[in-house]
TIKE-274955 format. One record per residue (C-alpha): x, y negated, z negated; residue in three letters. Coordinates in Angstrom, 1 decimal, always signed. Last residue first. Layout:
<recs>
        u        v        w   residu
        X        Y        Z      ALA
...
</recs>
This chain:
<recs>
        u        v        w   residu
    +23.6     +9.1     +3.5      UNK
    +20.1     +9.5     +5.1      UNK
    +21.6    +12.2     +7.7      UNK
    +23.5    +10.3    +10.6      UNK
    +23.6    +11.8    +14.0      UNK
    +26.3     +9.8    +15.3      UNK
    +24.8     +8.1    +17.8      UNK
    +27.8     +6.1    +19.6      UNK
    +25.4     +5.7    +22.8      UNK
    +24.0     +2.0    +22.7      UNK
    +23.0     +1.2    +26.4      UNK
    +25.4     -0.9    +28.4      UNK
    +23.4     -4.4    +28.8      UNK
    +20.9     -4.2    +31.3      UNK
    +21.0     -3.9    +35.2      UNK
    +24.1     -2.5    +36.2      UNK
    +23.5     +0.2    +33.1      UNK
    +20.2     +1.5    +35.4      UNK
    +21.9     +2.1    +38.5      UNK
    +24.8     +4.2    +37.0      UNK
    +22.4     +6.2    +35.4      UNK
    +20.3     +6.7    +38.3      UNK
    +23.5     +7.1    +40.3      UNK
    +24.9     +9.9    +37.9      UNK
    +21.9    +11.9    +37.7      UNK
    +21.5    +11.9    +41.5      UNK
    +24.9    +13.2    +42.0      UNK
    +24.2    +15.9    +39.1      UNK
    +21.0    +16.9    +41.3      UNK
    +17.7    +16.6    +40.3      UNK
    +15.5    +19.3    +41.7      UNK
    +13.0    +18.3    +38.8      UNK
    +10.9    +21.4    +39.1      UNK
     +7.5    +21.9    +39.3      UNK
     +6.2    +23.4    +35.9      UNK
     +4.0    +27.0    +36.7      UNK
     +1.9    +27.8    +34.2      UNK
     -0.7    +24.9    +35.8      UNK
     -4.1    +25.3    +33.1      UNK
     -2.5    +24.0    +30.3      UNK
     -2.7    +20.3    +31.5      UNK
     -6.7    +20.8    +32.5      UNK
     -7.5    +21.7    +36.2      UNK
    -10.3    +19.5    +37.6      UNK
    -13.9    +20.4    +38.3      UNK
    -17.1    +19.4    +40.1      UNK
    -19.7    +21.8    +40.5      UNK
    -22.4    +19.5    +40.2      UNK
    -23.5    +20.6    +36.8      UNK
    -19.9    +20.9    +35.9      UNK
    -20.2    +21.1    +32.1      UNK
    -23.1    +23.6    +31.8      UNK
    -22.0    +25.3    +35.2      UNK
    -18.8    +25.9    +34.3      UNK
    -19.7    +26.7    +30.4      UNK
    -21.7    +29.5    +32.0      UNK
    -19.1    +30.6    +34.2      UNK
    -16.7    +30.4    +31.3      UNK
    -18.7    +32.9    +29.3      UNK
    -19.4    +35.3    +31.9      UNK
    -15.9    +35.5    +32.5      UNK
    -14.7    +35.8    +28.6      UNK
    -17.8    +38.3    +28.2      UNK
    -18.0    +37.6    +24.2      UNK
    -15.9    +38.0    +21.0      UNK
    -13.7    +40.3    +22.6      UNK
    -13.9    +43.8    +20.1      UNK
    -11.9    +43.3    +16.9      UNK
     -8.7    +45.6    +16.3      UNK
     -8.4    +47.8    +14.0      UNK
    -11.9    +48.1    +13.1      UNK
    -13.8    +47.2    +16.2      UNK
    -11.5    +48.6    +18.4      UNK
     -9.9    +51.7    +17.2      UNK
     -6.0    +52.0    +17.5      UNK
     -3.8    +55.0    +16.4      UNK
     -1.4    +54.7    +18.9      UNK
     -2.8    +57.5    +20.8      UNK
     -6.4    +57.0    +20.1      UNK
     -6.3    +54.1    +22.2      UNK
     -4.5    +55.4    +25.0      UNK
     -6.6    +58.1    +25.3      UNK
     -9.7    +56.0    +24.8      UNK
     -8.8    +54.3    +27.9      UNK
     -7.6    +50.5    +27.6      UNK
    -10.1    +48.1    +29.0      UNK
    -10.7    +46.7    +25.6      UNK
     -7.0    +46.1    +24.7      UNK
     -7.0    +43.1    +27.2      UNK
     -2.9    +41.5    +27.3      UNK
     -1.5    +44.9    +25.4      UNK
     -3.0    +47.1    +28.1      UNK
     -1.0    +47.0    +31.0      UNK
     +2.3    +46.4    +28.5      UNK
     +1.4    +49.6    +26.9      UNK
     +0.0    +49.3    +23.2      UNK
     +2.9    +49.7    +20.4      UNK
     +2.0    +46.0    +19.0      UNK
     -1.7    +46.4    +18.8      UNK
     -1.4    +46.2    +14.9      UNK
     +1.7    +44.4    +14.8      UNK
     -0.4    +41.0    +16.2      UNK
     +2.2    +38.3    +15.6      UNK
     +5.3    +40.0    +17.0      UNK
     +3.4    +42.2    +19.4      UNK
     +1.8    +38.9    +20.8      UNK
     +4.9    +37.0    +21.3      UNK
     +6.9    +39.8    +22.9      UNK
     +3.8    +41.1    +25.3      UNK
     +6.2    +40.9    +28.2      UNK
     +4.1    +39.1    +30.5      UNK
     +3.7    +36.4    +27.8      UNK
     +3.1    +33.1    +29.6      UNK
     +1.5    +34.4    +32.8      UNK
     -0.4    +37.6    +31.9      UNK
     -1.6    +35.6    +28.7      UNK
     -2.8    +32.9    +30.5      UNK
     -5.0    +35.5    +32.6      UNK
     -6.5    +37.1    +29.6      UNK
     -7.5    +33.4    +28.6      UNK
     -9.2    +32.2    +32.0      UNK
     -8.8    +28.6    +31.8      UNK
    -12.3    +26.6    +32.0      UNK
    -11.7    +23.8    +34.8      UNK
    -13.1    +20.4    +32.9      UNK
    -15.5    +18.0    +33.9      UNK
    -14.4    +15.0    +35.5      UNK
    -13.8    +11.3    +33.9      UNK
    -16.1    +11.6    +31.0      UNK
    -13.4    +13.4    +29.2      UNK
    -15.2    +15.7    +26.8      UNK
    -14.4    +19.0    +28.3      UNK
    -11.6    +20.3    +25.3      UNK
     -8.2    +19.1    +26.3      UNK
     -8.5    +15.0    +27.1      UNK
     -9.9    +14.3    +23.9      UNK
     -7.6    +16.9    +22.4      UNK
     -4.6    +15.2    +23.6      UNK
     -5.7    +11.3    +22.4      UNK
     -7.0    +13.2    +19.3      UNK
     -3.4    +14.7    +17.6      UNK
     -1.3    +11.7    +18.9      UNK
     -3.7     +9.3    +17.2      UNK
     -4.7    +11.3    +13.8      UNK
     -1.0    +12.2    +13.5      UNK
     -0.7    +16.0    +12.6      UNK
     +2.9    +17.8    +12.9      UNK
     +2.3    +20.0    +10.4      UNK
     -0.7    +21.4    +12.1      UNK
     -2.9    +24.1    +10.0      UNK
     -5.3    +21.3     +9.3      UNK
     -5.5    +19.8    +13.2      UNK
     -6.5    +23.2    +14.0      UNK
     -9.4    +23.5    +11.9      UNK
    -10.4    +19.5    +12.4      UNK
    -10.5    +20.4    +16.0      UNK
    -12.6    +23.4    +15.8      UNK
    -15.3    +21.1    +13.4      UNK
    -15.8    +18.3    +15.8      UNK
    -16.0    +20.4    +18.9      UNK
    -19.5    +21.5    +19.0      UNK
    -18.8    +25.4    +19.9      UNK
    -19.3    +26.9    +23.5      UNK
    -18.0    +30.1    +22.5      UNK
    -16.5    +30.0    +25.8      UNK
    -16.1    +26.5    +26.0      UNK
    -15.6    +24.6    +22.9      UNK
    -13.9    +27.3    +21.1      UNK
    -11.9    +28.7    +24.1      UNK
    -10.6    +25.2    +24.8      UNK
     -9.2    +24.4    +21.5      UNK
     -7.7    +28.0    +21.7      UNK
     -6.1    +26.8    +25.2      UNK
     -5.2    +23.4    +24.0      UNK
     -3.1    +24.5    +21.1      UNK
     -1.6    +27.3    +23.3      UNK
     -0.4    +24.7    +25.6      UNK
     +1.0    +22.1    +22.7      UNK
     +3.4    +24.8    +21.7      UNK
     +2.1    +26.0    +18.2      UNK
     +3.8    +24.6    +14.8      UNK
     +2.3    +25.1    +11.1      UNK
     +4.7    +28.4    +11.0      UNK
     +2.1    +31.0     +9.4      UNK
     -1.1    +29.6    +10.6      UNK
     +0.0    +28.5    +13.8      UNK
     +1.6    +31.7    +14.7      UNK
     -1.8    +33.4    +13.6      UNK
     -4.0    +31.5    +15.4      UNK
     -1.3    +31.8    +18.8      UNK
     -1.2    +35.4    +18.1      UNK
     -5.7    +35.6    +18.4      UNK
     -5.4    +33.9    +21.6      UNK
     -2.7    +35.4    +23.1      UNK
     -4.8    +38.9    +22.0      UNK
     -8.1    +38.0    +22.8      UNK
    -10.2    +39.9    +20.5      UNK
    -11.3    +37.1    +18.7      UNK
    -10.0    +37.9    +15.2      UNK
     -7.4    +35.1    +14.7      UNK
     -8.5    +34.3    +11.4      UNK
    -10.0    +29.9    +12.7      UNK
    -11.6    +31.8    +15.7      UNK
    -13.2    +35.0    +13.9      UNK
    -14.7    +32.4    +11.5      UNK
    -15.9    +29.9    +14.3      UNK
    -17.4    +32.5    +15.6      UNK
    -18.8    +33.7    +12.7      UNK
    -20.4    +30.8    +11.2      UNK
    -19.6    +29.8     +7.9      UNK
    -17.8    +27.0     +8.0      UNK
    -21.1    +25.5    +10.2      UNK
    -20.6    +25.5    +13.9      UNK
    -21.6    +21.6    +15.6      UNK
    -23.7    +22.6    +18.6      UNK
    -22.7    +21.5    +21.9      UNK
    -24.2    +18.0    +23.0      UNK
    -23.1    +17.9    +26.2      UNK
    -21.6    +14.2    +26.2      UNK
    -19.7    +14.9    +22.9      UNK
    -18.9    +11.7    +21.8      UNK
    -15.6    +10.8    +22.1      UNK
    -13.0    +12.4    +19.0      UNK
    -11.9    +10.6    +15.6      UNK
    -13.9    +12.7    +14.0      UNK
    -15.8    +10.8    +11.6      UNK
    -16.4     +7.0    +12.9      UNK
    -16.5     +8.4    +16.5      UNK
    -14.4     +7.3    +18.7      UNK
    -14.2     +5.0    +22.4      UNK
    -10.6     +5.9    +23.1      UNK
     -8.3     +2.6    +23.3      UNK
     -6.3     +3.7    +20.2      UNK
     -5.4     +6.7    +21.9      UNK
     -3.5     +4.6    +24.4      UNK
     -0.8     +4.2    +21.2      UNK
     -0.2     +7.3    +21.0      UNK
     -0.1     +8.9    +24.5      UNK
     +2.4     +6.2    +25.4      UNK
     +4.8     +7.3    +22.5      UNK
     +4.8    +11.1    +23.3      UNK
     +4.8    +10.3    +26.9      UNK
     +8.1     +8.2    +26.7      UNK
     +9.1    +11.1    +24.4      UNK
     +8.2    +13.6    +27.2      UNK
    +10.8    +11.6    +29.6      UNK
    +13.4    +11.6    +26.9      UNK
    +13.4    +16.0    +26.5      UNK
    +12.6    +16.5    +30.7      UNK
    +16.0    +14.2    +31.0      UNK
    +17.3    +16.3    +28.6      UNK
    +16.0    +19.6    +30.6      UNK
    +17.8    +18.0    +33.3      UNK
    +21.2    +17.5    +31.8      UNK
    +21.3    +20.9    +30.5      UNK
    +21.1    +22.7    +33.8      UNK
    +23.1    +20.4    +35.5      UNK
    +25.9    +21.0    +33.7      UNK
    +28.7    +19.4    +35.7      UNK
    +30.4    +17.8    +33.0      UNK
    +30.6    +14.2    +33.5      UNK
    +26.6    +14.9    +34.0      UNK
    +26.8    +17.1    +30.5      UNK
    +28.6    +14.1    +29.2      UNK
    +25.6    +11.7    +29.9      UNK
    +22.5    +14.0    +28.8      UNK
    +24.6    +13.9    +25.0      UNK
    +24.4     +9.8    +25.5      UNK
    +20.9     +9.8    +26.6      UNK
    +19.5    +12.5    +24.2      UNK
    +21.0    +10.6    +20.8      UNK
    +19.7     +7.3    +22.0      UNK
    +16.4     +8.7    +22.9      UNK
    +16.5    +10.2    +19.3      UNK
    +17.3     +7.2    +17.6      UNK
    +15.1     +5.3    +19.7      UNK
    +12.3     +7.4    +18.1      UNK
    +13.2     +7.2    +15.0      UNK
    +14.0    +10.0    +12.5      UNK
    +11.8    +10.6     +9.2      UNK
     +9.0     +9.1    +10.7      UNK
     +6.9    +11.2     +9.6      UNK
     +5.3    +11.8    +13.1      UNK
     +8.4    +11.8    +14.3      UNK
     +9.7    +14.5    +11.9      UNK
     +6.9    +16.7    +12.8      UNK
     +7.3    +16.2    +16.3      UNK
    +11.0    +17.2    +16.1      UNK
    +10.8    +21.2    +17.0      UNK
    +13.5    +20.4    +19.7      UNK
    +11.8    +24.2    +21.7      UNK
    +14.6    +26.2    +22.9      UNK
    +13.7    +29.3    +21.1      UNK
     +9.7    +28.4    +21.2      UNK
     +9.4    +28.2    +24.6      UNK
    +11.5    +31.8    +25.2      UNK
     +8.9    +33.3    +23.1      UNK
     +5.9    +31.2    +24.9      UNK
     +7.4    +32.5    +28.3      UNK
     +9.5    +30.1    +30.4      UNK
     +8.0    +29.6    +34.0      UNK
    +10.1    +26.5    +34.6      UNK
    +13.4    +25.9    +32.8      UNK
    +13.9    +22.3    +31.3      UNK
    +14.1    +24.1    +28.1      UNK
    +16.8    +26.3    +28.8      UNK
    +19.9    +24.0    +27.4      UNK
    +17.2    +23.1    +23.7      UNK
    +19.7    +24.7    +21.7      UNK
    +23.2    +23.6    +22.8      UNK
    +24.6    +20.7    +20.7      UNK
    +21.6    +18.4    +21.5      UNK
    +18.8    +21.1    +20.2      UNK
    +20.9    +22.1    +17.2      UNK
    +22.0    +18.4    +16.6      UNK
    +18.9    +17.2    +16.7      UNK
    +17.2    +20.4    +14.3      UNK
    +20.3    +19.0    +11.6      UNK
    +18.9    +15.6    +12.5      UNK
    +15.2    +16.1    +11.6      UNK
    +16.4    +18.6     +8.4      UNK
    +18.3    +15.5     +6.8      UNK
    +15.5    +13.4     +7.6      UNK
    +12.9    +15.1     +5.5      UNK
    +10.6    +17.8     +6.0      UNK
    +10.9    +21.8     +5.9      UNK
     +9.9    +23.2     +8.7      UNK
     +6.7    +25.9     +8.0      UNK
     +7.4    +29.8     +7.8      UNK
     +5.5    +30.3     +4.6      UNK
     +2.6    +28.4     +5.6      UNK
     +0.1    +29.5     +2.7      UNK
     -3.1    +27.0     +2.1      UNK
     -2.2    +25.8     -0.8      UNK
     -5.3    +23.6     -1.9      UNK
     -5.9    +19.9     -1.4      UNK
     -8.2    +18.2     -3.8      UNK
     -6.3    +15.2     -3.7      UNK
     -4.7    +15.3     -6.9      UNK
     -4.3    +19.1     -6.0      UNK
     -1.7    +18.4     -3.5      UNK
     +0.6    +17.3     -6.4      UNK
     +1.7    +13.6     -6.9      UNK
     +5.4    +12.7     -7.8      UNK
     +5.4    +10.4    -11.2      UNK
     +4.4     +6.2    -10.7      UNK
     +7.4     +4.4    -10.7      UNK
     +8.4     +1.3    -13.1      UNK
     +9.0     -2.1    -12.2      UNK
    +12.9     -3.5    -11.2      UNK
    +14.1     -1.0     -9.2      UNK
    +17.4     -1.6     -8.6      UNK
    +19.1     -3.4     -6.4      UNK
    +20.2     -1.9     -2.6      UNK
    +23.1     -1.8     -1.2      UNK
    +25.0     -0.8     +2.3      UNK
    +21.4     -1.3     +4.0      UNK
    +21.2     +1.0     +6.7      UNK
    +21.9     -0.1    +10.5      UNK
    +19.2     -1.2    +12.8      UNK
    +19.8     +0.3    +16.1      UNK
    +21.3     -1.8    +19.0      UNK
    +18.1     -2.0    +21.9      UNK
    +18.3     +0.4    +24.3      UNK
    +14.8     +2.0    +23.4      UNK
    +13.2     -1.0    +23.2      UNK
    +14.2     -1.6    +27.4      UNK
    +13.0     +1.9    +28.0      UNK
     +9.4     +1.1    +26.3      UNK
     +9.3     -2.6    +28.3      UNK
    +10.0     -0.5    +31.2      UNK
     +7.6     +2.3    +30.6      UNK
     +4.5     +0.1    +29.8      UNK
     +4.9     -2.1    +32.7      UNK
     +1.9     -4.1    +33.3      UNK
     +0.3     -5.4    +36.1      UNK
     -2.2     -3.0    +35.7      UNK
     -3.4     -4.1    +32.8      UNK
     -4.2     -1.6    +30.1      UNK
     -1.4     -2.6    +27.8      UNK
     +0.7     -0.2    +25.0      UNK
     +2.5     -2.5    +22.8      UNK
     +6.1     -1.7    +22.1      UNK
     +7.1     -1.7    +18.5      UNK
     +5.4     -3.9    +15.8      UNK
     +6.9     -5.6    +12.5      UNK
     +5.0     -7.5    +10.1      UNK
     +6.8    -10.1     +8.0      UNK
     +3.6    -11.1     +5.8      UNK
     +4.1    -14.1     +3.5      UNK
     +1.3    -14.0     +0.7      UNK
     -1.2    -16.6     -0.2      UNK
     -3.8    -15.1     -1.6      UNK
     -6.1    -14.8     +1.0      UNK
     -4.2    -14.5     +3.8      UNK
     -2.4    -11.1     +2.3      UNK
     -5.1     -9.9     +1.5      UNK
     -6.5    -10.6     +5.2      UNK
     -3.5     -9.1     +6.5      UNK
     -3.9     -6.0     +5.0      UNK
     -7.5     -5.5     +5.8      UNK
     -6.4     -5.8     +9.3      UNK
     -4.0     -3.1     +9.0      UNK
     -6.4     -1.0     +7.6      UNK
     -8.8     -1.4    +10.2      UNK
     -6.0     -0.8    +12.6      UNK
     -5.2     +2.1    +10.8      UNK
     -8.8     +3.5    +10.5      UNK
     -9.6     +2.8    +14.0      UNK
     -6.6     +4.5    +15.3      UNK
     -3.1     +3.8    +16.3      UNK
     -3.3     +0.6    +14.5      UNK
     +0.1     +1.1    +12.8      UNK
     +2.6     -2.1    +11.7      UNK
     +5.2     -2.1    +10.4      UNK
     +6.2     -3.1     +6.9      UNK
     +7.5     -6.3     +4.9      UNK
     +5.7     -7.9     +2.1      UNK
     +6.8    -11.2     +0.6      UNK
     +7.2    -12.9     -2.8      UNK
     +4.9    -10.4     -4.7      UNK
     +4.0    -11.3     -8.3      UNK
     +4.6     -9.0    -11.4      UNK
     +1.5     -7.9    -12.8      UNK
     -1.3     -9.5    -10.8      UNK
     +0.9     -9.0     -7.6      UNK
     +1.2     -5.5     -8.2      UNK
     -2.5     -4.8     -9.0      UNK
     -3.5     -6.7     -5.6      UNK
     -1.2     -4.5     -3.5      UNK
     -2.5     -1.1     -5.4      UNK
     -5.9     -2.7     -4.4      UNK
     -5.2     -3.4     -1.1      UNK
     -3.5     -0.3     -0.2      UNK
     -6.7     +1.6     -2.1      UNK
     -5.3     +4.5     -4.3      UNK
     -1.7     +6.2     -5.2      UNK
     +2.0     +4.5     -5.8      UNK
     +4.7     +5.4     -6.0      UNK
     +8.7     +2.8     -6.0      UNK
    +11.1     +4.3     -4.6      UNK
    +14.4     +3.6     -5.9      UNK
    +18.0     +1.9     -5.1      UNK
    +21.3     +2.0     -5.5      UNK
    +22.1     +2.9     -2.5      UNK
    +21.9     +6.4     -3.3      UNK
    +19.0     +6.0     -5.0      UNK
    +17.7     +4.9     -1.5      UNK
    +18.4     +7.9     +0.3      UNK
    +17.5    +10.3     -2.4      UNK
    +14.1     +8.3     -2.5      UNK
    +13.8     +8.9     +1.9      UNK
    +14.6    +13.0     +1.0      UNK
    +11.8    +12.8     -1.4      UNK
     +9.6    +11.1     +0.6      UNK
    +10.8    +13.7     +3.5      UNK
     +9.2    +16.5     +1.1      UNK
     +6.5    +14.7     +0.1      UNK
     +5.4    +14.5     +3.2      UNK
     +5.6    +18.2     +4.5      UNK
     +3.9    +18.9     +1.2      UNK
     +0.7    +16.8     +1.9      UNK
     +1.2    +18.3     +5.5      UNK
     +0.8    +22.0     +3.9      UNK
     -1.6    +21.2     +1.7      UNK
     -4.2    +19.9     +4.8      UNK
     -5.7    +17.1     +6.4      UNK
     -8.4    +16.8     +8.9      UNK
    -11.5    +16.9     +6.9      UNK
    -10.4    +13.9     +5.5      UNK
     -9.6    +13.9     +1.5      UNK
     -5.6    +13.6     +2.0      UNK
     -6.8    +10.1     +3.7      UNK
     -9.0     +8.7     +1.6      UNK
     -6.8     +9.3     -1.6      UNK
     -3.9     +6.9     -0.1      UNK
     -0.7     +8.1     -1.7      UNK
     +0.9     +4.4     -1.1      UNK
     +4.8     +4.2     -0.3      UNK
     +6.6     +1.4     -1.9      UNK
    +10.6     -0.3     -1.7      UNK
    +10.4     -2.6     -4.0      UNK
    +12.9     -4.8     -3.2      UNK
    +13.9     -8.1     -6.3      UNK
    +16.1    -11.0     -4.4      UNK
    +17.4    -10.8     -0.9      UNK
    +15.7    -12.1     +1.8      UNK
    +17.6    -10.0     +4.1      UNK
    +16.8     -6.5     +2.2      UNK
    +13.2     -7.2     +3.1      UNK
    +14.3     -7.6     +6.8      UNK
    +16.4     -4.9     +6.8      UNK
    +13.9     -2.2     +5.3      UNK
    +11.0     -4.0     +7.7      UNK
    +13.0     -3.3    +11.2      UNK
    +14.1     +0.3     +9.7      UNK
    +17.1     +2.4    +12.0      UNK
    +18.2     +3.6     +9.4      UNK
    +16.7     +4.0     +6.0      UNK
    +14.1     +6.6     +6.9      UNK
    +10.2     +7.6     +6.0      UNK
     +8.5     +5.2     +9.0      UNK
     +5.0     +7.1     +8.7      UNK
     +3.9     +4.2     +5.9      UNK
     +6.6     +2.6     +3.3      UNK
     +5.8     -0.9     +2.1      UNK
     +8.9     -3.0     +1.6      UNK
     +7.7     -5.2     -1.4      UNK
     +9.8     -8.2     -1.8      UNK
     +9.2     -8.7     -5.6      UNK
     +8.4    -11.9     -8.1      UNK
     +9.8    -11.8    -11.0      UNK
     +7.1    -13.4    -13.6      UNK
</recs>
């Protein structure tokens, strides 16, 4: 029997850069490098098609990577535990190697589960773990996270031997009983694409987004667009800090200011990206939802209830609303703002349970990690048990982030020729106006779905009881500036290298090759 060093595959879909890829590579002998279709998950409520394809699509990428090494991945689908006990029935495992999740209940159940396998019949385990978030508050989450981030990345293997047992065929999203639920502007996934979007945002793309006051259109043009990739793990995350520190060092040498601080925006809002993520596993969570307990008992909508319906089409009436539904539908990618904002008209204003709203949106994100996705709604939608929530006034927002009615008029064409005055609440339009462009409300366009004001007053009162209320992060339009000067720059960095070995800053933006 051959036994094989099994390098199990999870949201880590790369070569470089791969603790448990090296390590299974050092101990030499028969790699199977595995990724598990887990049934359990593409069956949550959760999930979608188009993030079953956004997968497959950078496992196809990771197997070109591999083949070109020499080597192959090796499918799988069903229990991890019982896949793992089949293959060491039939051929014998000698080690497994693969890192570690426990984001969320279910990984860290999994994870657990895992181990105890492994325990129990004898298995060596070489599990690898990145920066552990803490809640004590003599911790220091952000340096222990910068000093992982400057750590040497882990090169490729140069070789890899073949695969030694036989491959399961590609899955289709219909194994799972996914359907194709039509995202014809979605990224496409793998890590070539994740470092062709780098570059682009690196090389000159993402120079505005540090920029206060940006509308959603001008948002979305500078926007890195890597949370998909991250979340597939396509590209690492020191990778990308590595990448973003040594590019935000020439523009320093260089004078551009402007581009050196929306890079420092970029790494600081990765540091958040990771923090967020692993905190989420210290929610208190429901076993089905992965959200806190709703405190104020709102009522859970059915599919087929119609305000959840007009919600989930983009038929609210509220224009920004109603552009950000369909954006999301057509491009699998919203700004995280506009995700709270719909999130927070369904739960408030239509006053919604918010199980079934937030399994909508989290199926029409690519970009869906169960932690990531949860941790933000948690704190988006009133159940925070901190302080009840301030209800954002949605006609408002759309003033603020889309004063020139671009992003609505490209995603709602039948308002589009509306007056700016008009575009951002149709309803108070004269009939003149209406009629003009050929517009009847109610069957062109829907009428609002209720009194947005009298709607958030009541939701006021019925979360704020004592009339206590905090802004939530959508609610500011207006990002404070930085006001770091080049000068500044150049000391912090300067300050930083005297005290740790000279950070690793020959990225080269490699594809899987």
């Amino acid at each position: 029997m051959t036994e094989l060093n099994i390098i199990w595959f999870r949201r880590d879909l790369r070569v470089h850069d791969h603790a448990a890829l090296a390590s299974a590579s050092a101990a030499g002998g028969q790699i199977v490098p595995l990724f598990i279709f887990e049934p359990n998950y593409w069956q949550r409520a959760d999930t979608s098609g188009r993030q079953f394809e956004f997968a497959v699509e950078s496992l196809a990428d990771l197997d070109r990577a591999l083949r070109q090494r020499g080597g192959q991945l090796c499918l799988r689908s069903g229990v991890v535990t019982e896949v793992l006990s089949r293959l060491h029935a039939q051929h014998g495992i000698a080690s497994l190697h693969f890192h570690s999740l426990g984001n969320t209940p279910a990984e860290a159940e999994q994870d657990r589960q895992v181990r105890t396998w492994a325990l129990k019949v004898g298995i060596p385990l070489r599990e690898h773990t990145g920066i552990q978030y803490s809640i004590s508050p003599h911790s220091d989450w952000d340096t222990a996270w910068r000093r992982h981030m400057r750590k040497p990345r882990i090169a490729a293997p140069a070789a890899l031997p073949p695969l030694s047992i036989p491959s399961e065929g590609w899955p289709i999203a219909s194994d799972f009983g996914l359907e194709s639920d039509g995202c014809p502007d979605r990224q496409t996934g793998g890590r070539t694409n994740a470092i062709l979007q780098l570059r682009w945002f690196l090389l000159g793309g993402g120079r505005n987004a540090g920029k206060a006051n940006l509308s959603i259109t001008a948002c979305e043009a500078t926007a890195s667009r890597l949370s998909a990739h991250l979340t597939m793990g396509s590209v690492s995350e020191r990778e990308v800090w590595q990448a973003a520190m040594k590019a935000q060092a020439a523009l320093v040498t260089d004078g551009d200011e402007t581009f050196a601080t929306a890079l420092h925006r970029f790494t600081e809002k990765l540091a958040k990206r990771s923090r967020r993520v692993q905190a989420s596993a210290r929610v208190s969570l429901t076993d089905t939802s992965l959200l806190p307990v709703d405190i104020h008992n709102r009522e859970e909508a059915s599919l087929a209830d119609p305000r959840l319906s007009a919600w989930t089409n983009g038929k609210t009436g509220f224009p920004l609303l109603d552009a950000s539904m369909r954006c999301l539908q057509a491009t699998g990618h919203l700004e995280s703002s506009l995700r709270s904002l719909l999130l927070s008209f369904a739960t408030c204003h239509l006053w919604l349970g918010p199980v079934r709203p937030a399994q909508v949106l989290a199926q029409l994100c690519t970009d869906f990690a169960p932690a990531m996705y949860y941790g933000s709604a948690s704190q988006v939608i009133g159940l925070s048990r901190e302080a009840p929530p301030y209800i954002p006034n949605p006609v408002r927002q759309s003033l603020s982030r889309d004063p020139d009615g671009a992003f609505i008029r490209k995603w709602i064409p039948e308002i589009a020729e509306l007056p700016d005055q008009y575009l951002h609440a149709p309803w108070e339009a004269p009939k003149s106006a209406l009629s003009a462009h050929g517009i009847i409300l109610g069957q062109s366009y829907p009428m609002p779905l209720v009194d947005h004001v009298a709607a958030a007053r009541e939701a006021k009162r019925r979360l704020s009881p004592d009339g206590a209320s905090r802004p939530l992060p959508f609610h500011s339009i207006a990002r404070k500036p930085l006001g770091i000067r080049r000068s500044t720059i150049g000391r912090n960095m300067t300050a930083k290298r005297s005290g740790h070995s000279p950070i690793q800053l020959s990225f080269d933006l490699q594809s899987q090759a």
